[in-house]
N, C-alpha and C positions, 0 to 999 in steps of 0.2 A: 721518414716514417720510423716511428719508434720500435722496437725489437719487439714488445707486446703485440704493436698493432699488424706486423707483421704473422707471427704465429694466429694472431686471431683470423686474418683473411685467409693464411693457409690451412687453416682449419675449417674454413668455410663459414665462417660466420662475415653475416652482409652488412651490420652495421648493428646499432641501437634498436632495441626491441623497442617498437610504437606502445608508448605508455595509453593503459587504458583510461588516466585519470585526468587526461588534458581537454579541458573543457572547452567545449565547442561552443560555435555564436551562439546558437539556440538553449545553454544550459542555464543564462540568468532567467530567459522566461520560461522555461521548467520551473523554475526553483521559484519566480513571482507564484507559479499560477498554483504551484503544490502549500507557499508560505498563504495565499490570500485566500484560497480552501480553505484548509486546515484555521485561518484568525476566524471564516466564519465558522464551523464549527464546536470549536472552543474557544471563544471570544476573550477571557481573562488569562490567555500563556499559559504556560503552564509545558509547553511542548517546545521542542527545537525542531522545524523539520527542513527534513535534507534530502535533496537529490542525489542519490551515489549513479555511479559509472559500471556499476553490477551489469552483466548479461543479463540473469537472469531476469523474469518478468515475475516482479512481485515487490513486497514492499515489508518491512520489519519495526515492531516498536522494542525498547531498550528500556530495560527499571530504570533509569537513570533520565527518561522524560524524551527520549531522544525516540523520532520515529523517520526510517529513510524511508525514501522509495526510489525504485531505480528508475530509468531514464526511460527506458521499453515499456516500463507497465505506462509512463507517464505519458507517451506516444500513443498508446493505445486505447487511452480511457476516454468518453468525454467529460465534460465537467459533472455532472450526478455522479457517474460509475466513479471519476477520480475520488469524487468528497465521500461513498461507499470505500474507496479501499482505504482512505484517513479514516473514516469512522470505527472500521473493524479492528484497524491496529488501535486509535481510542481504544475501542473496547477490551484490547487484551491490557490496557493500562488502568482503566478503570477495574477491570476483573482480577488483576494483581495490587490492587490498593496502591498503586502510584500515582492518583489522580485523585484529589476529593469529588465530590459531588456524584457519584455513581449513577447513574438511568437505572430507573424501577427493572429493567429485565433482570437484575442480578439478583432477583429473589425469586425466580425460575431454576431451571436443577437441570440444565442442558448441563450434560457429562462431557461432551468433547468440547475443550478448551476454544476449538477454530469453529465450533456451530457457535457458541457461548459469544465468542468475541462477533459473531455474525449478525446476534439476535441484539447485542446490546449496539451495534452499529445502525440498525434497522433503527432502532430508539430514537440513536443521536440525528439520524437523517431527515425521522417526521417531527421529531423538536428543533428544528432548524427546517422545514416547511420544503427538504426534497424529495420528492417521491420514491417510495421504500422499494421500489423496484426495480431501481440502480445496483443496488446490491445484488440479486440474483444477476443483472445483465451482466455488470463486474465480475464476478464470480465465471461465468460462462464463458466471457473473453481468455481470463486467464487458463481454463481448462482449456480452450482452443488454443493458445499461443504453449504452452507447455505437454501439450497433445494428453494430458492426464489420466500416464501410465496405470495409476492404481484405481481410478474410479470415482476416487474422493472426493472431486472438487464437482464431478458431476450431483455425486448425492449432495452436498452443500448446495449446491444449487437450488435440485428440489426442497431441500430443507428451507430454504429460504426464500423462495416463493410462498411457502407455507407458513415461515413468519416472520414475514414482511409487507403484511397484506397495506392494501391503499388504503390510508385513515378514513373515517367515515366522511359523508359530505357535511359541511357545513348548514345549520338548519339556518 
């Protein structure tokens, strides 16, 4: 035993900290089901998306086209709430002019950036024929799995029940 490894065990340290980023059997079909989403909703690229190894439950878009989502939110959604939580990150790409083709909601004047990217997600979900109601359910998991200290995510919610209504029936 080497003289480091020594002072490391009488030190008390018990080996190699378990890296958080070593990917488990289950992270290529994460990463299929979050990549074959995300192709239906933005069908011409434009996006690179990624499953990270994040604790937390949520998911992030990058000016630079990139949008993650962690492993947990991806565990907890089903397939509508998942293509809701790619829609909204869309939306904060579309609402930062990273993305051409914008959805009509951007000429609405929702002030808070996470209701904005919520309302242009609701867009992207009934132009792609999934019911706009994923997005509130999404939203509600996430308040539940982050116990949502400040209240936020619960008013998001309501907000988006409110617009995100079911499109009309077809005549």
């Amino acid at each position: 035993m080497t003289l480091l490894a020594l002072v490391a065990v009488g030190a008390g340290c018990r080996g190699l900290s378990p890296r958080l980023d070593v990917a488990s059997p289950t992270d290529g079909l994460r990463r299929q089901r979050v990549e074959r989403t995300g192709a239906m909703l933005l069908p011409g690229g434009g996006v690179r998306w990624r499953v990270t190894s994040r604790a937390d439950v949520g998911a992030w878009a990058w000016p630079d086209g990139r949008i993650e989502v962690s492993r947990t939110l991806v565990d907890r959604l089903d397939d509508h709430e998942l293509a809701a939580a790619l829609a909204h990150e869309l939306g904060h790409l579309f609402d930062g002019g990273h993305l051409p083709s914008a959805p009509h909601a951007l000429a609405g004047g929702a002030s808070d950036l996470e209701r904005r990217a919520d309302r242009i997600g609701c867009e992207v979900l009934v132009r792609h024929g999934i019911p706009p109601a994923a997005m509130p359910r999404m939203l509600a998991k996430v308040a539940a799995a982050t116990r949502d200290p400040s209240g936020e995510l619960a008013a998001r919610v309501a907000a988006a029940r409110g617009a995100c209504p079911a499109p009309p029936p077809a005549p």
